[in-house]
N, C-alpha and C positions, 0 to 999 in steps of 0.2 A: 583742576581737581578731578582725580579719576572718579570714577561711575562706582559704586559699590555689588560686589561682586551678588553672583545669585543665591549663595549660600548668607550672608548679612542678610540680602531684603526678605527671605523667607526667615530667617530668624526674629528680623526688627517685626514684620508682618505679623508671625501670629504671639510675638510682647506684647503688640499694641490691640490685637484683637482680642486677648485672654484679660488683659487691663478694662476692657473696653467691656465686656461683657460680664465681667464682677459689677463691675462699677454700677453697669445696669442694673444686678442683683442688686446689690446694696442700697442704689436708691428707691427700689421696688423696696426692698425688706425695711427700710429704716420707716419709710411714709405708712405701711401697715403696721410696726412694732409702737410708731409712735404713735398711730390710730386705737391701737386696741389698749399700750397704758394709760391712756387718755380717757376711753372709754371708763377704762379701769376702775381710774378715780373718779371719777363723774360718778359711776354707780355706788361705789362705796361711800361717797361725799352724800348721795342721797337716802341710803339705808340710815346712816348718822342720824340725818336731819328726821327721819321717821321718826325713828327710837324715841330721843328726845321729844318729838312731837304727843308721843304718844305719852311718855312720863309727866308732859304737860299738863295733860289730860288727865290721867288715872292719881297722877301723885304730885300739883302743884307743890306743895312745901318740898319735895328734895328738889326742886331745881336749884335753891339758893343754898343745896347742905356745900359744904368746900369737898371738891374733887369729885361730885358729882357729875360733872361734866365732861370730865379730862378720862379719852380712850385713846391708847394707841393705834394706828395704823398701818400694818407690816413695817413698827420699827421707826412711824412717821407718828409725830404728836398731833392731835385731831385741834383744832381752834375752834371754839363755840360760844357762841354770842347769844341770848335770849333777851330780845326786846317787845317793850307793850307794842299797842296799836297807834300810840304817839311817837314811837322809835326810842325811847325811854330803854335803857339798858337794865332785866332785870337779874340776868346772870350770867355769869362766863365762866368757858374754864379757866383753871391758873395757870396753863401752857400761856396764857396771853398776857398774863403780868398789869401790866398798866395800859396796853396796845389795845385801840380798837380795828374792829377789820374795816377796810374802807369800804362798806357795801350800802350805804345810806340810798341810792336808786332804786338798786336790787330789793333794800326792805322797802320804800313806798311802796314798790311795784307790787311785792307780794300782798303788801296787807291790804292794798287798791283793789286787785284783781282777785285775790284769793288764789294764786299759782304760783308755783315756783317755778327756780329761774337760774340761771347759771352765768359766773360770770370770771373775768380775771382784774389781779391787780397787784400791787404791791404792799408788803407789810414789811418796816423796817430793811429794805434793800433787797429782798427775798421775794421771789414771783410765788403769788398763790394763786389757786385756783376755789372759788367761792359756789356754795350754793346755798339759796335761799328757800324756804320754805314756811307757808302761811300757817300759825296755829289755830285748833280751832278755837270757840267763842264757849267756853267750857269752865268759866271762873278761875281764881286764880292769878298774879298778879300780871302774868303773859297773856290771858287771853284775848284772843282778837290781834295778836302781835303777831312776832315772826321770828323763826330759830335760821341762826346765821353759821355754817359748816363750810370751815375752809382748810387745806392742807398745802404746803407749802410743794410749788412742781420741780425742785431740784435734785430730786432720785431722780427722776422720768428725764432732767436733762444730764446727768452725769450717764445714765442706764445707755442712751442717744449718744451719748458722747464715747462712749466705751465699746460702741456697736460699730459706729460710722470709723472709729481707729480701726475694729480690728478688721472690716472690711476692706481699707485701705492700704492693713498688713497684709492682710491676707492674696488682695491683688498682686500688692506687690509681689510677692512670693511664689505665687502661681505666676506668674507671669519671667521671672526667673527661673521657674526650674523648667517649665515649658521650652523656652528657649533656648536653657542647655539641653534641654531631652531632642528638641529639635536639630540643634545645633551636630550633635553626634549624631543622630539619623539622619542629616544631610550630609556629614562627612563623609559617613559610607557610601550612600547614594552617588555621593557625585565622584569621589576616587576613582570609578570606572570612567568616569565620563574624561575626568581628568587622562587617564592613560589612553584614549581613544583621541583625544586633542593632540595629544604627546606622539604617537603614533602615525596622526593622517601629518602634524609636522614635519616627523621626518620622511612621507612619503612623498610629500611636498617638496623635501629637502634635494632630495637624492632624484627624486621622477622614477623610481624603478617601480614598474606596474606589475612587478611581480607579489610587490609586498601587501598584506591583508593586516586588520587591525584585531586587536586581541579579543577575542571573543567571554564577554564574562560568564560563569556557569551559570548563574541565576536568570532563570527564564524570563528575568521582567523584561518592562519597557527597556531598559539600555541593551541588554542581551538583543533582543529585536531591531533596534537602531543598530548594535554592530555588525548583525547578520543582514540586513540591510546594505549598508556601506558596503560591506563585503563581496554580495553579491552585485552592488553597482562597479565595486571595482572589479570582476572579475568580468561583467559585459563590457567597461570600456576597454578593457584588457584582449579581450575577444576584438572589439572593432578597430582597437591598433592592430590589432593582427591581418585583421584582415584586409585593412588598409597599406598593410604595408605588402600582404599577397599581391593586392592588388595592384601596388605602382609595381611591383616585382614581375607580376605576369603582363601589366602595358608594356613596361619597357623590353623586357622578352618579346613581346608580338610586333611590337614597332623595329626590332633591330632588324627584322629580318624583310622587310619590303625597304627598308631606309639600306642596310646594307647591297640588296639587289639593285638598288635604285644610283646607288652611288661608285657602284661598277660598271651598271651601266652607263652610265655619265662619262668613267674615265675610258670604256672602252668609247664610246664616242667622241672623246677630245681626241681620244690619237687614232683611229681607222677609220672615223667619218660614222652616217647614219646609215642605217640598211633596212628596209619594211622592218625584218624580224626585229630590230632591237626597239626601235616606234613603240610597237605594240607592246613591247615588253616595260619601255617605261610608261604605256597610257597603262597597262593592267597595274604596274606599282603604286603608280598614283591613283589611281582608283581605290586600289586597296588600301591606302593609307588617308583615303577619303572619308572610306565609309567606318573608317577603324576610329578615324579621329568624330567622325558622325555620332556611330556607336557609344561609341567612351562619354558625350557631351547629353547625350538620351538618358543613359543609364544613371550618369553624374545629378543631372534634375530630377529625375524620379526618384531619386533616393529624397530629395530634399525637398521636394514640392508636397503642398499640405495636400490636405485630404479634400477630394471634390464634394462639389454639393449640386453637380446637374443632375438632370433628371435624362435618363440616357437607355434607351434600346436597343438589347443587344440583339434581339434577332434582326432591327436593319441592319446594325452591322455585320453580322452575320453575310447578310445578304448581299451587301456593299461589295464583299470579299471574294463572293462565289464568279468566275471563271468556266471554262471550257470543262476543264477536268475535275469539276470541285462537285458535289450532289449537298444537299440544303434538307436539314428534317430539325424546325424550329418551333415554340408557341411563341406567342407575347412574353415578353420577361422584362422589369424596368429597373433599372440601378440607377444609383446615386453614384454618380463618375464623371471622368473627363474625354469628352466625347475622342479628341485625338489621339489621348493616351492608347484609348480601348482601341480604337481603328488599328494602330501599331500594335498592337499587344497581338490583335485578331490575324495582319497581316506578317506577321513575323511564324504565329504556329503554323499558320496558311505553307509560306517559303519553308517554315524547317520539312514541311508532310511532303512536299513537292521535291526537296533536296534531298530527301533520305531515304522517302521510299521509291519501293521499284519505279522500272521505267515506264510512263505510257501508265502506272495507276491511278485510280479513283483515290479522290481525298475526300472525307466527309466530316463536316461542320452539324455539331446537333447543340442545340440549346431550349434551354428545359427549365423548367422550377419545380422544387421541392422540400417542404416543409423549409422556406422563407429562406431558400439558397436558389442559387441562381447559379447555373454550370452551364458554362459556351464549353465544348469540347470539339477536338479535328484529328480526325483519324485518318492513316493512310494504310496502304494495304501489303507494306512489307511487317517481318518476322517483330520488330521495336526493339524495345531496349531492355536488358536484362535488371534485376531487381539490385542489382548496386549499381547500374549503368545509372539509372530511372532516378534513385538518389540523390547522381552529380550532373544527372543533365541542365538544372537552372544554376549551377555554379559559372564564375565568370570565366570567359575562353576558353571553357569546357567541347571537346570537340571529338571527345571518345576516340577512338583508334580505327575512325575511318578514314580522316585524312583527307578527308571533303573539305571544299572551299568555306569558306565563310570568315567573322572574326570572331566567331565563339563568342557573342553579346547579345543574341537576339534572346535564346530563353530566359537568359539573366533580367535580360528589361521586362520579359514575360512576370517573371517572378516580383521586381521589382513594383510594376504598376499593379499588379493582383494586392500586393502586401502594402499599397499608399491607400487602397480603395477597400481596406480592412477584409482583405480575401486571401484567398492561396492558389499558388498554381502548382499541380504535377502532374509526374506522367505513370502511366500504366503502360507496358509494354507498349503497343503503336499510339495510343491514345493518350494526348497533352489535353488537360484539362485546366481550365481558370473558374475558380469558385468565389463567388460574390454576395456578399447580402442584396436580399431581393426585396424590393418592395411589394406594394400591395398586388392582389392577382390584378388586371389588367380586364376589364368588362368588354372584350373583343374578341371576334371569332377566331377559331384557330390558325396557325401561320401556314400557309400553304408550303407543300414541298416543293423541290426542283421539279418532281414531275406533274405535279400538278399545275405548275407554274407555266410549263412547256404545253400541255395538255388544253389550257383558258386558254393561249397567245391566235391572234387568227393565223392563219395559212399563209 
């Protein structure tokens, strides 16, 4: 049995909640409608019983005149009994015929107590409702008895009975038209959603990641969902690309120490070994060392989660510093991967040593500011110009100087900066790695290279 689709269970949903919430009405309005005709009659059954009480009183002889007795009640025949104080019946109306009302408890009680009193029963198959009332002790052949007012309760249950159907219709009814009203406002609603299914289908189908899903003009939530999807497909679109840049530009950088390497092999099967070709197959394999090294660094740091040491970078900083390297640091503390940053720190170190002049000063400075944390390494050639600066952390990127390397070490720069929620660039000579920084650090300031040199003994 399939599952019922989303559009059925918001339809059956709010049937059953609009059914569900009459219903509630309804037995709220029935238990107050039938409280207050109740009441209803109770008070008019007792105004009766006054009346008469008081015609007791002022004018025994008409209680016994015919039709003395007999009053309608909105349309309802009033029943009345007038008995002594021995329960002796001394008048009734003629609505009663030969019928007495069965209230013989209710008169002991009144003419015992002197109160009246209310009660139910049956007369001829018919539910009435009774009340009783003491007369007074005023002569007369009722005095000292009790006048007996009762009405039959079959308005008050057909009135109930007419209330609780049309409640019942009425549920019903709201409760269909609700669910088509529903029904056509979830048709439209989901129709987009329907051609966004229909869509990522056949994007699914085909794999072409060029194709985007249709965008609805209605600013709602599905409009939102499709520019969404949209723009995820257009980042995974981006990192097929760039995936595929990238096995494009490995396999370009490996052919050409693999193809050196395998000439050199065949000039060595046929002329023998010579110093110069040695060296030239250790430089290959070297190079294809560090290339394959590279590629496996950069491959993890893309993929490795996000650190949670607690990590300083002016030691490493300092770790880094060399002969030719000058140190201008404070305390600074990141959440990182203490090796990662070593390499990240050692890699800007190699590129300032590689690039810039020969015999110059490199300078390492690390800082905090407003809750950033910046290791930078400056060297002291001309740097790199402002679209150079843009492709220097791209992969095998090695600008048009034609220097050694495998064109991976800023890429890993970039890579670890961007695992450790940071960034790294460059500014003409000066590469920079920006990091969130934790709290300031309650220790004296980092001493420089020269002050370093300055403390050492002799």
């Amino acid at each position: 049995m399939s599952p019922l689709s989303l559009r059925a269970r918001s339809v059956a949903a709010a049937a059953l909640a609009i059914v569900l919430a009459l219903l509630t009405v309804g037995v709220a309005v029935d238990l107050l409608a039938s409280r207050h005709l109740h009441r209803s009659l109770d008070s008019t059954l007792r105004r009766r019983a006054v009346d008469v009480a008081q015609l007791s009183a002022s004018a025994p002889a008409l209680l016994t005149a015919p039709g003395a007795l007999d009053a309608p009640l909105a349309g309802t025949q009033q029943l009345v009994e007038v008995v002594d104080r021995r329960g002796r019946i001394v008048s009734r109306s003629l609505s009663l015929g030969g019928r007495v009302v069965p209230a013989g408890a209710e008169v002991q009680r009144a003419i015992a107590t002197g109160r009246g009193g209310y009660g139910d029963g049956n007369l001829g198959g018919d539910r009435i409702r009774v009340y009783v009332a003491p007369l007074a002790d005023v002569g007369g052949a009722a005095a000292g008895g009790a006048v007996v007012v009762a009405a039959p309760t079959s308005d008050i249950s057909e009135t109930m009975a007419s209330l609780r159907g049309f409640v019942v219709l009425s549920s019903l009814v709201a409760a269909a038209l609700g669910a088509g009203l529903l029904a056509l406002l979830m048709r439209g609603a989901l129709r987009p959603l329907g051609r966004l299914a229909d869509a990522a289908g056949e994007i699914e189908r085909t794999g072409d990641p060029h194709r985007r899903l249709p965008e609805p003009r209605a600013g709602d939530e599905v409009g939102r969902l499709s520019r969404t999807l949209n723009a995820m497909l257009a980042s995974l679109e981006r990192s097929r690309d760039a995936e595929r840049r990238f096995l494009a530009d490995a396999s370009h950088e490996l052919r050409t120490p693999l193809t050196a390497l395998r000439g050199n092999l065949d000039y060595l099967v046929r002329h023998g070994a010579s110093p110069e070709l040695l060296a030239d197959l250790q430089h290959d394999a070297e190079r294809l060392a560090l290339l394959a090294d590279d590629l496996l660094v950069l491959s993890r740091e893309e993929a490795a989660p996000r650190p949670e040491e607690r990590v300083r970078l002016d030691e490493l900083a300092r770790a880094a510093v060399d002969e030719r390297t000058d140190l201008d640091t404070e305390p600074v503390e990141v959440l990182g991967d203490r090796p990662a940053l070593e390499r990240a720190v050692g890699n800007l170190v190699a590129n300032a040593h590689r690039h810039g002049p020969a015999g110059g000063r490199v300078t390492i400075t690390v800082a905090r500011e407003n809750g950033v944390a910046r290791l930078s390494v400056r060297d002291e050639g001309p740097g790199l110009a402002k679209d150079e600066a843009e492709q220097a952390f791209r992969r095998f990127w090695r600008g048009g100087h034609g220097r050694p390397g495998s064109g991976l070490g800023l890429a890993i720069v970039r890579a670890t900066a961007e695992r450790h929620g940071g960034r790294a660039y460059a500014e003409g000579a000066r590469f920079t790695i920006e990091l969130p920084a934790l709290q300031v650090l309650s220790e004296s300031p980092g001493r420089t290279e020269a002050d370093s040199t300055e403390g050492d003994p002799p």
